[in-house]
C-alpha positions as CSV (number, residue, x, y, z in Angstrom):
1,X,0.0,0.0,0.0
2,X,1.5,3.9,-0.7
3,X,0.8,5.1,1.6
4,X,1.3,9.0,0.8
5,X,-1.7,8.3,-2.0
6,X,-3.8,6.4,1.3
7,X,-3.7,9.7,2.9
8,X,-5.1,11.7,-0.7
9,X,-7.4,9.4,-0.8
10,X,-8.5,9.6,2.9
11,X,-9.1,13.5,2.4
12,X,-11.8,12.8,-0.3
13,X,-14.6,12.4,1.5
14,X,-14.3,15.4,3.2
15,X,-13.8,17.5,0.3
16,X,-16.6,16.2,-1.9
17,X,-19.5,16.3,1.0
18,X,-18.7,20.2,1.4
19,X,-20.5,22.4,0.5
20,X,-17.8,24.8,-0.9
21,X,-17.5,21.7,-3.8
22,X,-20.9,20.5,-4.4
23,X,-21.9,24.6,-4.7
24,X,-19.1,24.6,-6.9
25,X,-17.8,27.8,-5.0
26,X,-14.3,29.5,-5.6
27,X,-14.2,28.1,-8.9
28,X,-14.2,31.6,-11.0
29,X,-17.7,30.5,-12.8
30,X,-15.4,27.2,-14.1
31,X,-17.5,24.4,-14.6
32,X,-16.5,22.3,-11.0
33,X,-14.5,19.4,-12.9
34,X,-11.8,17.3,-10.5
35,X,-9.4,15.4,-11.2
36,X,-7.6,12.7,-9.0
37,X,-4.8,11.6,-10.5
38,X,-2.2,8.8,-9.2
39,X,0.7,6.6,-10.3
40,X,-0.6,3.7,-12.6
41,X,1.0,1.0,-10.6
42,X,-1.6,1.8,-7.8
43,X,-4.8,1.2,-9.9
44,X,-6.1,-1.7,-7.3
45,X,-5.2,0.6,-4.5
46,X,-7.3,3.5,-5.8
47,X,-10.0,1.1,-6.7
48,X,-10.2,-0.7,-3.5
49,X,-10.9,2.7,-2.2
50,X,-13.4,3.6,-4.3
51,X,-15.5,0.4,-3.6
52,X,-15.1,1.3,0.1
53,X,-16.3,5.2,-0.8
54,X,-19.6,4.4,-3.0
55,X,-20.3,1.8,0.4
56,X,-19.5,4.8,3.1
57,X,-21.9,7.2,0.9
58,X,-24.5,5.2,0.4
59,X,-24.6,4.4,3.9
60,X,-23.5,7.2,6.1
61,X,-24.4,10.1,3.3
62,X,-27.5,8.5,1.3
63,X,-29.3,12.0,0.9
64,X,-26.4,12.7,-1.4
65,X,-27.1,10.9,-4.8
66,X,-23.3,9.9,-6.2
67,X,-23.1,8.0,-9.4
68,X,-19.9,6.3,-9.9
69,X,-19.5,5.6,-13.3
70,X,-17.0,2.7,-14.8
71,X,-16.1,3.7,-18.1
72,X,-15.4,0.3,-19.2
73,X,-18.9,-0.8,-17.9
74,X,-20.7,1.3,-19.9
75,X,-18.5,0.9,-22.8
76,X,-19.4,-2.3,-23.0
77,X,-23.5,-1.9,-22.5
78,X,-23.4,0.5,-24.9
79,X,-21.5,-1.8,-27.9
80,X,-24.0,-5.0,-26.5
81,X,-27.0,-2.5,-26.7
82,X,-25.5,-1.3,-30.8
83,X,-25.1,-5.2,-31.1
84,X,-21.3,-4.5,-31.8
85,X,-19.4,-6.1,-29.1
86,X,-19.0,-9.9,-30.9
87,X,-18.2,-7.8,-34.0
88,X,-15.7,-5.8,-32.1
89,X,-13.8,-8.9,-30.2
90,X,-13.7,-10.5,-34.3
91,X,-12.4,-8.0,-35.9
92,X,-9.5,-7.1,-33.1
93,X,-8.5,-11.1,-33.3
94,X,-8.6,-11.0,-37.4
95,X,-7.6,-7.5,-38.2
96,X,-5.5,-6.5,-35.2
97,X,-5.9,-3.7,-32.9
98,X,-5.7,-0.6,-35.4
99,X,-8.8,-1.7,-37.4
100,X,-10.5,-2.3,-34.6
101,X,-9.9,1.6,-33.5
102,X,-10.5,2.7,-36.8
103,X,-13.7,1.1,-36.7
104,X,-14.8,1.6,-33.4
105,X,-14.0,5.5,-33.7
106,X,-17.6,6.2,-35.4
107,X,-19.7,4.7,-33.0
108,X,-17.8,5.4,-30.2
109,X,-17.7,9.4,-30.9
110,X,-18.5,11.6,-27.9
111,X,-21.5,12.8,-29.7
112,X,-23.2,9.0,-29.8
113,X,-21.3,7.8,-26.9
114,X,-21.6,10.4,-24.1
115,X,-25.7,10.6,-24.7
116,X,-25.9,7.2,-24.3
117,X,-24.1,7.1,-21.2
118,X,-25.9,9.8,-19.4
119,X,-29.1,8.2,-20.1
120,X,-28.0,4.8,-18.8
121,X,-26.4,6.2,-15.5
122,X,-29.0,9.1,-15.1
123,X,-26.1,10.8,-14.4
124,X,-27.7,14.8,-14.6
125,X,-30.1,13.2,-11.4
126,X,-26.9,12.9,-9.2
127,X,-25.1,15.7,-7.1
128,X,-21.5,14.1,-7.8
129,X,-20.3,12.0,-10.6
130,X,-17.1,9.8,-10.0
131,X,-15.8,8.6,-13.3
132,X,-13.6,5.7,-13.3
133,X,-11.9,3.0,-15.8
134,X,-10.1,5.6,-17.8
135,X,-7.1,3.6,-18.3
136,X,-9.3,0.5,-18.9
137,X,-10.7,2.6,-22.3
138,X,-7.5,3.7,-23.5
139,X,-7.2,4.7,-26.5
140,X,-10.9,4.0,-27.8
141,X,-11.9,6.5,-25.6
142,X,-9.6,9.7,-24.4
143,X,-10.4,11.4,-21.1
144,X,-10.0,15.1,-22.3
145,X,-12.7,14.2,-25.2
146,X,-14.9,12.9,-22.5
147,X,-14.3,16.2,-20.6
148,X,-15.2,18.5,-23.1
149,X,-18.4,16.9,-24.2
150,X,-19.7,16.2,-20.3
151,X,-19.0,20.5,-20.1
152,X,-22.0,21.2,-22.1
153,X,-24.5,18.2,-20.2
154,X,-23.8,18.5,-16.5
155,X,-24.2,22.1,-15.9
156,X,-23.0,22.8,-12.4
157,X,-22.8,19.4,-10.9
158,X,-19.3,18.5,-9.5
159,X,-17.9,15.9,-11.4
160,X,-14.5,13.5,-10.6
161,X,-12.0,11.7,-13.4
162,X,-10.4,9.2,-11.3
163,X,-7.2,9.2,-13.4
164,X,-3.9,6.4,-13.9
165,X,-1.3,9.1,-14.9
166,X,-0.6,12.8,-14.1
167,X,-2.8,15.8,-14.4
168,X,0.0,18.9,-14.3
169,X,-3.4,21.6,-14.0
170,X,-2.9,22.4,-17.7
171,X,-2.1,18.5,-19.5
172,X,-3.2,15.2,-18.6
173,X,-0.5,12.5,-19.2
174,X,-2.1,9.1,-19.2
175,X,0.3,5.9,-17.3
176,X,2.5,8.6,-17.1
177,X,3.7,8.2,-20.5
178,X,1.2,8.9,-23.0
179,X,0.7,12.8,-23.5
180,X,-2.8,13.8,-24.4
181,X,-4.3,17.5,-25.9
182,X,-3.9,19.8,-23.3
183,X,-6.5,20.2,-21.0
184,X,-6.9,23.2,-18.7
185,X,-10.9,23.0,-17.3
186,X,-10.3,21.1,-14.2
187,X,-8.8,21.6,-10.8
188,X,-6.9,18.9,-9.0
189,X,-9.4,16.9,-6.2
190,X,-6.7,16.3,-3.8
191,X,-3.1,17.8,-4.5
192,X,-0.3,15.7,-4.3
193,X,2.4,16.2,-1.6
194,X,5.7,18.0,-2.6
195,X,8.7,17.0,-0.6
């Protein structure tokens, strides 16, 4: 266990049950987007602690609706529910893993993809939204993309990327490794130490 990213983690219920956060206050009229970021190598830590959180809120905090949403879940719903997934596993065993993107980047496009997943998690009836499985979606679906398409949908609800690489405030960098398009909207949940 880290135990530096325990004691982030501990802080998180605290900040997302007050009221400064879910009133989105201090945030310069910016839409109230978090992100928690963490080394990749601690992926079961972080989502050991999630599974505790969603338990703690739903039973010490149940007046607060929080929807935690596994990309990866709904990925897959919504290429059963489009009758693509069988066609999707084929192709990526014949054709290899490019095709597969190539083909899965019109029905996967934020403007098909992110609908469909606010209807099936009823997402705009929560007060907080915890995303999670970003790295489990990578690269079919980018987290920034996701980002700027949720912008225009969930108004003024505060929303949280659990993310597998670095967030610097300005660019997200996915394992760590894997640069993606800058992206400046959010503020960092819980900051990391600096030693």
């Amino acid at each position: 266990m880290n135990h530096q990213l325990q004691e982030r983690l501990n802080q998180i219920p605290d900040k997302i049950l007050s009221d400064e956060f879910l009133q989105g206050q201090g945030l310069g009229n910016e839409i109230g987007f978090w992100i928690f970021d963490y080394a990749p190598e601690h992926e079961l830590q972080v989502r050991e602690y999630l599974s505790f959180l969603t338990g703690f809120l739903e039973k010490k905090h149940s007046h607060r609706k929080v929807a935690t949403i596994n990309l990866l879940e709904v990925m897959r719903d919504y290429l059963v529910e489009r009758k693509f997934l069988d066609k999707a596993c084929q192709m990526q065993r014949q054709k290899g893993d490019q095709a597969l993107l190539k083909a899965l980047a019109g029905p996967l496009h934020m403007d098909k993809f992110v609908p469909f997943m606010m209807e099936r998690t009823q997402a705009a009836e929560h007060d907080i939204i915890l995303f999670t499985g970003v790295g489990s979606v990578w690269p079919v679906l980018r987290a920034h993309n996701l980002l700027n398409k949720l912008h225009a949908l969930l108004d003024h609800r505060p929303v949280v990327l659990f993310y597998p690489g670095e967030y610097s405030g300005q660019a997200l960098t996915l394992f760590n490794k894997i640069a993606s398009n800058n992206y400046y909207r959010a503020f960092s949940l819980i900051p990391h130490f600096r030693g």
